[in-house]
N, C-alpha and C positions, 0 to 999 in steps of 0.2 A: 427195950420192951418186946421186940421182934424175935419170936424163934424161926428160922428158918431151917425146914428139914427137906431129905432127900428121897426121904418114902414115907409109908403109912404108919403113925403110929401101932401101936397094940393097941386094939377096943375102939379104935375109933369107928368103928363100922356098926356099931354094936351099942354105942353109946350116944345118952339123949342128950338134946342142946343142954340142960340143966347140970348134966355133969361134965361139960369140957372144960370149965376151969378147972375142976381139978386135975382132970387125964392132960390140958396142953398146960395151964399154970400163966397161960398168956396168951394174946392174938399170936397166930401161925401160918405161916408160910409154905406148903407144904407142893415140893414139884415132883410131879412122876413123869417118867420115859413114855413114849410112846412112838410107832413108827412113822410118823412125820415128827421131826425136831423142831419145829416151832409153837413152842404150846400156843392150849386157848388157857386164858384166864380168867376165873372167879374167880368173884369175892365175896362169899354169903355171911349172914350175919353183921354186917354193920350196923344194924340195930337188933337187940338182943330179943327181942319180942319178936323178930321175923323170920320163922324157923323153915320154913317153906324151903329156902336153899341149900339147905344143910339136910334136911333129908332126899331129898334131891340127888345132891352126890353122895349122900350114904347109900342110895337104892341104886344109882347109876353103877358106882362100886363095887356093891355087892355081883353086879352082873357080868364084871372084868374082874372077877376074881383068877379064873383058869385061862385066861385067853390077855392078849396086848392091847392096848390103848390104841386107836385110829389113831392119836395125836398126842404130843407129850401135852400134860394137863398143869398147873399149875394152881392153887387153891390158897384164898387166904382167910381162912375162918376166922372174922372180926372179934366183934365184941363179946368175949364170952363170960366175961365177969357178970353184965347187965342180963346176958340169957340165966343165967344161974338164977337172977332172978324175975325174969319173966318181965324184962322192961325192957325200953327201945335204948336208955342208956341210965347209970344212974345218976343222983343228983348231984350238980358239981363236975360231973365229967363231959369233955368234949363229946360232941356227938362224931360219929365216926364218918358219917357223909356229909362231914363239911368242912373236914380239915386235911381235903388232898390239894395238891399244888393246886396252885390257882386261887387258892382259899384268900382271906384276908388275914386267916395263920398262921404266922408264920415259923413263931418261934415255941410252940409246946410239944412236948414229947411226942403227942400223937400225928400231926404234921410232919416233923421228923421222921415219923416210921412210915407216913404214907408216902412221903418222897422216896425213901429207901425202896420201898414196892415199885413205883415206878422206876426208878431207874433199876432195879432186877430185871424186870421184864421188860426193858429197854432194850440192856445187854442179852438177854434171852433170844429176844427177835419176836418179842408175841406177836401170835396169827391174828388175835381177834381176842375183846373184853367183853365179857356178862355179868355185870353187878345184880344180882337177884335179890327182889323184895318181896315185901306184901303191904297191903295198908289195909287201915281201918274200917273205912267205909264201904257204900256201895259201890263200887266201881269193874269193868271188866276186864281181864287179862288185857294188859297191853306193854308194848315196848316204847323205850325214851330213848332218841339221839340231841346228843347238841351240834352234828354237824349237819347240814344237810346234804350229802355225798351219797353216792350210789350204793357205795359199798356197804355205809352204814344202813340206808335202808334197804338193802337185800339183806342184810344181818335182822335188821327189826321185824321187818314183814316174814321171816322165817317163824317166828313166835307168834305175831300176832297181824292185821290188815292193820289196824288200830295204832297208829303210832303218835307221839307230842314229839317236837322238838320244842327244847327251850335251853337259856342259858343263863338262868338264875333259878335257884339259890345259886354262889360260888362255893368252890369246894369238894363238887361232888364226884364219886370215883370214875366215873365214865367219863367228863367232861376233862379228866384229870389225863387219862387211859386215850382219848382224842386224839393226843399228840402225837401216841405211840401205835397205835393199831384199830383199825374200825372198832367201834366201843358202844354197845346199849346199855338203857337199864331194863329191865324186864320185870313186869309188877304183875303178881300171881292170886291177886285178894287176899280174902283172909287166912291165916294161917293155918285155921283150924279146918276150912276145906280141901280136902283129898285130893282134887281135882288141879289146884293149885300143886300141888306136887308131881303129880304124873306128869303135868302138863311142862312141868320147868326142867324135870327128867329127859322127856324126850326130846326138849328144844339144847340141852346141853350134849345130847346122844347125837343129834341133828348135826349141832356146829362141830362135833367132833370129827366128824365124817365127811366135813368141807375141805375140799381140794383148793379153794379160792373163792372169791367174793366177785360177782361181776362189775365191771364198771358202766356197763349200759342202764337207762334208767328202768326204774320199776316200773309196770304197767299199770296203769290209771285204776283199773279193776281190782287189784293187787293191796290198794295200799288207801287209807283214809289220815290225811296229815291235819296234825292239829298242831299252832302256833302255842305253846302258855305266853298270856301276852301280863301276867298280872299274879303278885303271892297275895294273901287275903291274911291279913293278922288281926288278932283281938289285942286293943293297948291291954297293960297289964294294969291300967288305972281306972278300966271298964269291967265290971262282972260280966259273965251272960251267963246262960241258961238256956233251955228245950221247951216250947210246948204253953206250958203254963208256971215254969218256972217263976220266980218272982226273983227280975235281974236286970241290971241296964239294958242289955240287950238280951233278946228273947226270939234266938232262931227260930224256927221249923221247926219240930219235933221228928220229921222225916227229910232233912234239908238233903240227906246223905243218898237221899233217891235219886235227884239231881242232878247228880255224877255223871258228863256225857249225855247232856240231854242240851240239845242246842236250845236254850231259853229266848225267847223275843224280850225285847224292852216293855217295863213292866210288870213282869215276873214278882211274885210277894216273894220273899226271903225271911222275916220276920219282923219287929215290933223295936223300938228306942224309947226307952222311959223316957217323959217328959220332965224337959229341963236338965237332962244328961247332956254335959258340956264331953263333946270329942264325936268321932267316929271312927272307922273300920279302918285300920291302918290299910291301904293297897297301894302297892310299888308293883311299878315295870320294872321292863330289862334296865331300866337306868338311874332305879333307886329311886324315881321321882313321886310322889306323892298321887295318884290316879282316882282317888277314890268319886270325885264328881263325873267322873268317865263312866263307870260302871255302877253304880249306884246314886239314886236319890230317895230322901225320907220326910215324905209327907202325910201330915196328920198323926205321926211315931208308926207308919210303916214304913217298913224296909224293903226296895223292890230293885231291879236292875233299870238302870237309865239307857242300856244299849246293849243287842242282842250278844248273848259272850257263850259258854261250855263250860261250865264248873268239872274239874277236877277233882279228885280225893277230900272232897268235902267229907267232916269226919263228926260223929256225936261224942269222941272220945277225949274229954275236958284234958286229961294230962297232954297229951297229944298237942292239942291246939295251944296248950300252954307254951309246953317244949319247943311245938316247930310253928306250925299254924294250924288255918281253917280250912285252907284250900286254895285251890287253885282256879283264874280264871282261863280259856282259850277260846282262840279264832279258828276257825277251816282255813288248811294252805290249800290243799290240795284233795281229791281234786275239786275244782270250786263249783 
């Protein structure tokens, strides 16, 4: 499934996510020289709706056209069938951030080609991973580690003060990339803001230009760490709905403001039909069932039972379908 190249195609500088299935014909591999031998590696586009990385290094690109690379760069432009059509993947297909080592996948094509990726950049010797996103909701530019190591947050705090660790979902390309070289993810909002792209431009220009990572810790001033201590799922044997919807469950209509807003216990989150047998699927780091932790519903409101930080809470129904609702977290640091 994996093409791997050793320069730039033709047109790719030049061409929109919607047309790289046809110009690569498949997910791509693609390494350039530069004067440090140890690349940095992306991977943009793992979900096809998330174009922010990909113009990204199209604009970074364009700006090393006449001149060398600080760093050999390596590049794996995902899913580009699902950008063709403007979706995070399509129906039936693996989603691409969840089926790198580590995953519970072990045996599908795509698991297979993200193993092959890491061990590329294994034998490479990568410097340093940026898996680049965006999401839905409201939420602000921030970076994700799953280790909590120096190196990784001098990498995360380079993009943003704002960082999560967590290590669930399994499967995901940074958590994957961990093994092999300090590894973030970096979430840029929506895709359709500008800003989001300059912003992911100059944090991949940044790591280009890194001589090394420190091993001394970040300074307290530096850096705001968040725990995800909790994924937030709709059963699929639950409706919901926004607002004034008419649905089992009946969020906020603005739940997605939320995002990064430290909530006390109490907090409304929305409404449960009466006599809707289930609730909100929530799982820790340990698969276990959480949901009396963080939420109670009395009288068919829906409110938090203990003060938590919503994550990528999102209005966007396929979305919450596909992956979830969002995310809950604690403050690590500093406290």
């Amino acid at each position: 499934m994996l093409n791997e190249l050793e320069n730039l195609p033709e047109g790719l500088l030049d061409t929109p996510v919607e047309g790289l299935a046809e110009l690569l014909g498949g997910p791509t591999l693609v390494h350039l020289p530069g004067r440090h031998p140890e690349p940095l590696f992306l991977t943009v586009l793992a979900h096809g709706n998330e174009s922010t990385g990909f113009y990204a290094v199209q604009d970074l690109l364009r700006s090393y056209r006449e001149r060398e690379l600080p760093r050999a760069l390596s590049i794996f432009i995902g899913n580009v069938q699902a950008a063709a059509q403007g979706l995070r993947m399509l129906d039936g297909q693996a989603d691409y951030n969840r089926v790198w080592p580590g995953s519970l996948d072990t045996a599908s094509p795509e698991a297979a080609m993200m193993q092959q990726i890491v061990d590329t950049m294994q034998t490479r010797k990568a410097f340093a991973s940026l898996d680049i996103h965006n999401n839905t909701g409201i939420n602000p530019h921030y970076a994700c580690i799953n280790r909590v190591d120096n190196r990784f947050l001098h990498l995360a705090a380079l993009f943003s003060r704002t960082v999560v660790y967590f290590i669930r979902p399994l499967g995901v390309q940074s958590m994957a990339m961990s093994h092999v070289c300090p590894a973030v993810t970096i979430e840029c909002g929506k895709p359709e803001h500008k800003y989001g792209m300059t912003h992911a431009r100059d944090y991949i220009d940044a790591s280009l230009h890194l001589s090394g990572l420190p091993q001394h810790p970040v300074a307290s001033h530096d850096v705001d760490l968040f725990h995800t201590v909790a994924i937030v799922k709709v059963p699929e044997s639950m409706s919901f709905g926004f607002g004034e919807d008419d649905a089992d469950l009946r969020l906020l209509s603005d739940i997605d403001h939320l995002n990064f807003r430290e909530l006390p216990a109490g907090s409304h989150l929305g409404w449960l039909r009466e006599g809707v047998d289930g609730v909100l699927d929530v799982r820790d780091d340990n698969d276990r069932q959480v949901f009396e932790r963080y939420f109670t519903v009395q009288d068919g409101a829906l409110t938090s039972a203990s003060p938590f930080m919503p994550s990528m809470f999102t209005l966007d129904e396929r979305i919450i379908r596909q992956d979830c609702l969002g995310y809950l977290m604690e403050r690590l640091f500093p406290e």
